[in-house]
C-alpha positions as semicolon CSV with decimal commas, in nm:
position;residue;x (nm);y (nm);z (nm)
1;X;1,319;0,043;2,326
2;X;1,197;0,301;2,024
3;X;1,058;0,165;1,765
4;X;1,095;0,387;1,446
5;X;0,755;0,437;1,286
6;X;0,754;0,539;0,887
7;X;0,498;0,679;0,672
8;X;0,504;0,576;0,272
9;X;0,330;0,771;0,054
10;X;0,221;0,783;-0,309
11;X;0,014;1,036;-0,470
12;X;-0,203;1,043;-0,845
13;X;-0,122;0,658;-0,890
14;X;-0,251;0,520;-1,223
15;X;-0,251;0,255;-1,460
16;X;0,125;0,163;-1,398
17;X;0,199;-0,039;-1,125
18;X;0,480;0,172;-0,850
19;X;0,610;0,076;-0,553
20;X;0,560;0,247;-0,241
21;X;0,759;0,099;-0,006
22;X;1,071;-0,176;-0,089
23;X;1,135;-0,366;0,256
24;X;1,525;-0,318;0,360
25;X;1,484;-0,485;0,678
26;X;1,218;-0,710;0,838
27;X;0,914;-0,451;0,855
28;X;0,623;-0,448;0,982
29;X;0,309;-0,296;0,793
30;X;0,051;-0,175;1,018
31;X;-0,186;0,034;0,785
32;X;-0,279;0,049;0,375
33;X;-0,514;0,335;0,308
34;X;-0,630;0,351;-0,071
35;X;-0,758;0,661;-0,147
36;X;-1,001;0,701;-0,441
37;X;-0,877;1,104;-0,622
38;X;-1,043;1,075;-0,929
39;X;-1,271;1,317;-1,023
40;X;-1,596;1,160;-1,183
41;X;-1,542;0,776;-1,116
42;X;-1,566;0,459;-0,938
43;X;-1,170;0,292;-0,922
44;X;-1,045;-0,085;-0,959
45;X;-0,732;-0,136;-0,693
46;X;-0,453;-0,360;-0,643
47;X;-0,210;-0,435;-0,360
48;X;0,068;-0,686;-0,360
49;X;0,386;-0,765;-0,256
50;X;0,650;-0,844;-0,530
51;X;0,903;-1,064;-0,452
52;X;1,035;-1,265;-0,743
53;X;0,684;-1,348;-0,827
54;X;0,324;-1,126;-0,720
55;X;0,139;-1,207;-0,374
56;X;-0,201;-1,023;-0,376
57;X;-0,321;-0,879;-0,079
58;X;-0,633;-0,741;-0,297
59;X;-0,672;-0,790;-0,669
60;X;-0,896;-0,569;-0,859
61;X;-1,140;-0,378;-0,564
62;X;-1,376;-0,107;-0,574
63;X;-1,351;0,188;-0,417
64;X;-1,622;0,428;-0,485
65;X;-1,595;0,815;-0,603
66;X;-1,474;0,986;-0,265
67;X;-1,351;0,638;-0,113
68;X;-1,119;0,467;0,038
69;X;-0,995;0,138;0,152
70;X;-0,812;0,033;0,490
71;X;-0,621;-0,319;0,405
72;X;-0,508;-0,362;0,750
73;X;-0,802;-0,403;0,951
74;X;-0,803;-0,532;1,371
75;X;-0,462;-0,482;1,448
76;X;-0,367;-0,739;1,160
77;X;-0,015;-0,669;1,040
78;X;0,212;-0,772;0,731
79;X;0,520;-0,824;0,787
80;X;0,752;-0,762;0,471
81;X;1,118;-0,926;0,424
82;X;1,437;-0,742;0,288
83;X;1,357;-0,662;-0,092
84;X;0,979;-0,726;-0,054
85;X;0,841;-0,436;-0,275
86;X;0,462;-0,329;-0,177
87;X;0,301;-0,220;-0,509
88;X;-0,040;-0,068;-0,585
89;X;-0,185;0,019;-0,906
90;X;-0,536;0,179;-1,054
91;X;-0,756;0,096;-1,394
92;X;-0,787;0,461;-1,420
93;X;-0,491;0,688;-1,476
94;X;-0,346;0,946;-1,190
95;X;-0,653;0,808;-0,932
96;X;-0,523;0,643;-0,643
97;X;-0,314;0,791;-0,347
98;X;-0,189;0,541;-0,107
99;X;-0,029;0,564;0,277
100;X;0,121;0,312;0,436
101;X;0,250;0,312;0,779
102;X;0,501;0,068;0,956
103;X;0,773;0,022;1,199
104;X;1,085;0,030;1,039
105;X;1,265;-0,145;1,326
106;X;1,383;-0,160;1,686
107;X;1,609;0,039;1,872
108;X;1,722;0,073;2,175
């Protein structure tokens, strides 16, 4: 069996929240990276999963001039249901790119 791995990315994320991935199946998330662009300044990040109502995976976290965050760590995985939106968001405007990578599904 294959299993069909995806990238989602997002690039100059800001102040509004966007969705970078919206679940049409029963994925599985095996990497965040939250990537600090900005050009002078420390960043405030969010991560959640919207689903009738917002499930944090991290509310409001640093990430230093030049930084970045993994959200998956130790082979931890998420595993999103159909319509499941993941959603990130900045406090600073066109500062954040984000990747996430997961298998889309099984195949044979």
């Amino acid at each position: 069996m294959a299993q069909d791995f995806i990238n989602y990315k997002d690039s100059a994320t800001g102040t509004t929240p966007v969705v970078v991935h919206t679940a049409n199946s029963n994925d599985t998330v095996i990497s965040i990276r939250l990537a600090n662009i900005h050009a002078s300044s420390a960043i405030s990040v969010s991560c959640y999963i919207t689903n009738g109502s917002n499930y944090y995976l991290i509310k409001n976290a640093p990430i230093p001039l030049g930084g970045s965050l993994e959200l998956i760590d130790g082979g931890s995985k998420i595993v999103l249901i159909s319509s499941d939106a993941l959603t990130v968001v900045s406090d600073l405007a066109a500062s954040l790119d984000s990747v996430v990578s997961a298998v889309d599904a099984i195949s044979a």
